[in-house]
C-alpha positions as CSV (number, residue, x, y, z in Angstrom):
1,X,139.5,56.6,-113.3
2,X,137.1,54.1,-114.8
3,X,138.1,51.2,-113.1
4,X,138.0,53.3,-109.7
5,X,134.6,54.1,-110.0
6,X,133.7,50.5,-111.0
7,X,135.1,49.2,-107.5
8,X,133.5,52.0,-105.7
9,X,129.8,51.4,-107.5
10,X,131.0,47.3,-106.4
11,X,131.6,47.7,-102.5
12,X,128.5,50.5,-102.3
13,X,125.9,48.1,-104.2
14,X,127.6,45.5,-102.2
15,X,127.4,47.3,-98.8
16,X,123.6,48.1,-99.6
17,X,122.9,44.2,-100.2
18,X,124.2,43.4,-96.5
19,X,122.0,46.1,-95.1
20,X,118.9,45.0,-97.2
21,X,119.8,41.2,-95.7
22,X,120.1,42.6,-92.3
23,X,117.1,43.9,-91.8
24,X,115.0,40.6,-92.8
25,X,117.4,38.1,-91.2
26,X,117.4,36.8,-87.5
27,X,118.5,39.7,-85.1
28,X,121.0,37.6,-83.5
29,X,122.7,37.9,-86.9
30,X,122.6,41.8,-86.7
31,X,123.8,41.5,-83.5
32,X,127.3,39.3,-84.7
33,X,127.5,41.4,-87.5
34,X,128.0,44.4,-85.5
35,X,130.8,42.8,-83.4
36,X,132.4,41.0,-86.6
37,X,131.4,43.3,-90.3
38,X,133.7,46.1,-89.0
39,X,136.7,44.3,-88.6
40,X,136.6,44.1,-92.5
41,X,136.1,48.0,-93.0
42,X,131.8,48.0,-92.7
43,X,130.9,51.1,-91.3
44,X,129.7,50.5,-87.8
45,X,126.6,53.6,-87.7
46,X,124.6,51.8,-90.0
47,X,124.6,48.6,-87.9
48,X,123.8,50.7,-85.1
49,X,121.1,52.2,-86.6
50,X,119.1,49.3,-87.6
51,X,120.0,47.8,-83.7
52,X,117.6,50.8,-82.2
53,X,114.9,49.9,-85.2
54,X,114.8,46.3,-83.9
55,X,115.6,46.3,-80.3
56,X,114.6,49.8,-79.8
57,X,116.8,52.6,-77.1
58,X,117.2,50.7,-74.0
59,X,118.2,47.1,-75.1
60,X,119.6,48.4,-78.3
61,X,121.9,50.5,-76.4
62,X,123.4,47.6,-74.3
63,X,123.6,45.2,-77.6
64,X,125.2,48.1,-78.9
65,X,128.1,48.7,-76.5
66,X,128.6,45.0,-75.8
67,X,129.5,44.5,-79.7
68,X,131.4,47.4,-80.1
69,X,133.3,46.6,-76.7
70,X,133.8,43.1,-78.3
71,X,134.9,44.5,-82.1
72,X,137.3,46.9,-80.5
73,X,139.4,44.3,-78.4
74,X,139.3,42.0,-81.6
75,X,140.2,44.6,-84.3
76,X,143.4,45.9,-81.6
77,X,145.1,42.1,-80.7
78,X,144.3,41.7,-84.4
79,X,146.5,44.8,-85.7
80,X,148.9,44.3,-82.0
81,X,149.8,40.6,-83.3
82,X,150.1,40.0,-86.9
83,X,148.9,43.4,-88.8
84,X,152.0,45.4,-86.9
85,X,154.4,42.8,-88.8
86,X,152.9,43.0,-91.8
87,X,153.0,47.2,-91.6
88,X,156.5,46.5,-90.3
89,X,158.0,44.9,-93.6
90,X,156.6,47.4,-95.5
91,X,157.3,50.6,-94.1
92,X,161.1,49.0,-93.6
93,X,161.5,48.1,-97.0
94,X,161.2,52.0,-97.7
95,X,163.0,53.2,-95.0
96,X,160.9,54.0,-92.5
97,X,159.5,52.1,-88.7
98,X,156.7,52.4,-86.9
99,X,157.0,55.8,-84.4
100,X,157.2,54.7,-80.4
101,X,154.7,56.7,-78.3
102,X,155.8,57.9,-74.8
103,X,153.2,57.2,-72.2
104,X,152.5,60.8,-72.2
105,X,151.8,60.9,-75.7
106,X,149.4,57.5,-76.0
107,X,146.2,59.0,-74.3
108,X,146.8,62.0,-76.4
109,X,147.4,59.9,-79.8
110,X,143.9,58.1,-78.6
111,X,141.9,60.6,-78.6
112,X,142.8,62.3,-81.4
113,X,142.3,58.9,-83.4
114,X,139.2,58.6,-81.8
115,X,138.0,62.3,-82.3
116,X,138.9,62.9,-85.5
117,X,135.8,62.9,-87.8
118,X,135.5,61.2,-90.5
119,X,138.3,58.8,-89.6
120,X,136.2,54.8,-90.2
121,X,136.4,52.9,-87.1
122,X,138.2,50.1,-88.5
123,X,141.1,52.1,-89.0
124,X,141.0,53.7,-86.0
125,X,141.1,50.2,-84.6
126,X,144.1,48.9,-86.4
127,X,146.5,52.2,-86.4
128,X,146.1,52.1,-82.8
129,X,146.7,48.4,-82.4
130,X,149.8,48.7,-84.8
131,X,150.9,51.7,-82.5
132,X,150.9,49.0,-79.6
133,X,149.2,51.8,-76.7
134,X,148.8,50.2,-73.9
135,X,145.5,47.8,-73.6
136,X,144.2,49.4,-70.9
137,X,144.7,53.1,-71.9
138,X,143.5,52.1,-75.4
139,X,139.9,51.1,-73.3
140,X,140.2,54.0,-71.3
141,X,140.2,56.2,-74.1
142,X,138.2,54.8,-76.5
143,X,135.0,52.7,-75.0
144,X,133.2,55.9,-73.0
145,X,133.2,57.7,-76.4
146,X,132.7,54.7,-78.9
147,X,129.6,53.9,-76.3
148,X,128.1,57.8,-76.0
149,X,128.5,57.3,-80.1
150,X,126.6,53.7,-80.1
151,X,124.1,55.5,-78.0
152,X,123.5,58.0,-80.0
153,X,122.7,55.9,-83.1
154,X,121.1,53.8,-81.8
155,X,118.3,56.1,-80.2
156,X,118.6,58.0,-83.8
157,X,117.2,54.8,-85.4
158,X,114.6,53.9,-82.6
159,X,113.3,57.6,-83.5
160,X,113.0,56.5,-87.4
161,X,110.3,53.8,-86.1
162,X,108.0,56.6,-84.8
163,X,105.8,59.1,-86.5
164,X,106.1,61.3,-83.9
165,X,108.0,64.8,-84.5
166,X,109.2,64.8,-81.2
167,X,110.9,61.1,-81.8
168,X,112.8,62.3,-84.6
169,X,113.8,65.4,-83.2
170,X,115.6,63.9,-80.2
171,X,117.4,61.8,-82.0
172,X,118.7,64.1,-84.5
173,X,119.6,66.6,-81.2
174,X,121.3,63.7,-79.8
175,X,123.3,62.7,-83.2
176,X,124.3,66.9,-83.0
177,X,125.1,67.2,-79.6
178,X,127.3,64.4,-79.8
179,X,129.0,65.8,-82.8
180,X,129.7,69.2,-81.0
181,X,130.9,67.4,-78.0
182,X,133.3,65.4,-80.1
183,X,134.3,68.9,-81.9
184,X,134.8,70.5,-78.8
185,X,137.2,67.9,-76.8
186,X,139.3,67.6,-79.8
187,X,140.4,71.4,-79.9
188,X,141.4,71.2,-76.1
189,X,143.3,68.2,-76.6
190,X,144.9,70.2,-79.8
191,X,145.9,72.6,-77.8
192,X,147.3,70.7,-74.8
193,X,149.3,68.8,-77.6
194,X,150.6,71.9,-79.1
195,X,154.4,72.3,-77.1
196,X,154.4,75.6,-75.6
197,X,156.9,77.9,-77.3
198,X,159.0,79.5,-74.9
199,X,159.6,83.4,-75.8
200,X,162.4,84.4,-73.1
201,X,165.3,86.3,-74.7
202,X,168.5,85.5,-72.9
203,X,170.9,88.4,-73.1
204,X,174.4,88.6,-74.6
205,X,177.8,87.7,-72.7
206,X,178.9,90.4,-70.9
207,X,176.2,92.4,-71.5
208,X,175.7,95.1,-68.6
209,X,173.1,93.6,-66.0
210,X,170.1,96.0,-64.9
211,X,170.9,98.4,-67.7
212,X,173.7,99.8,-66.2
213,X,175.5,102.2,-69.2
214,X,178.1,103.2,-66.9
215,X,181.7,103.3,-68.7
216,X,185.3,103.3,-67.7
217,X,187.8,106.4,-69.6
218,X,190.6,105.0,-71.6
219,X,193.8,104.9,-69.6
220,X,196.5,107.6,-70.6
221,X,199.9,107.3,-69.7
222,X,199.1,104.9,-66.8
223,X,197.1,106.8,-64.9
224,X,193.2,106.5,-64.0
């Protein structure tokens, strides 16, 4: 509709104004907004990207990780502590609660949240912080990956500084090989979620064991 494409044309000129101010302001600024813009739904890889054009690989990286460390503990007491409440009311008002995981089914549910493309990080964030995993699973299973990812954006936008072929080339390997690593852990935990179907056939009451066919003649007259 009309006044959906309005509000999309809003938050993409709007997004593109932050990134313009971003790159001129003080990179201690880039560095808060990192840790703070994604809590409100900013996309995270284009934060990352201008970290490795103005810190470069090696201290990008580590400002990286450390404000994606700090946005992920925010974003899950944040969505643990009053977002759950709020999600709560609204899915009992229609009939419906919040599913309880197992603890064999929370590092599962975390990696597929966390491995599923496409999926922003904000959300990913605040369903597992509504889902109430355990803190220390939640970090278990989601810094190593939201790191090798900070990583790899970052080095992609150290490359974009460089004229040289072989600059941009690793970088786009790296953003690749990521992106087929992510593919490939996903289908094994897919499959290790999958319950195993069990195709044993039990056989009918009284049904003669070892395929014995032996039968008895009818009785006549009493006698054998």
């Amino acid at each position: 509709t009309t006044k959906t494409r309005l509000v999309v044309d809003l938050l993409h000129k709007s997004f593109e104004s932050i990134i313009t101010l971003l790159q001129t302001s003080h990179p201690a600024v880039l560095c808060f907004s990192l840790a703070l813009l994604p809590l409100v739904g900013v996309p995270a890889s284009p934060l990352l990207v201008l970290i490795g054009i103005r810190f470069g690989p090696v201290a990008g990286s580590a400002i990286g990780c450390a404000a994606l460390t700090f946005n992920i503990c925010m974003a899950y007491w944040a969505a643990a502590r009053w977002l759950r409440k709020i999600v709560e009311r609204w899915l009992s008002a229609r009939g419906h609660r919040i599913p309880s995981l197992t603890t064999g089914e929370e590092m599962k549910v975390i990696l597929l949240c966390r491995l599923t493309p496409g999926l922003p990080l904000t959300l990913q964030n605040y369903i597992l912080g509504c889902a109430r995993v355990r803190f220390s699973r939640y970090l278990l299973g989601s810094l190593p990956i939201q790191w090798a990812c900070a990583v790899a954006f970052v080095v992609f936008g150290d490359s974009i500084t460089h004229s040289s072929v072989w600059a941009w080339t690793t970088g786009a390997c790296l953003l690749v090989a990521m992106a087929l690593l992510i593919k490939l852990v996903r289908t094994r935990v897919n499959k290790r979620a999958r319950p195993r179907e069990s195709f044993e056939v039990s056989e009918p009451a009284g049904a003669p064991v070892g395929g014995s066919c032996e039968t008895k003649a009818p009785l006549e007259n009493g006698q054998p």
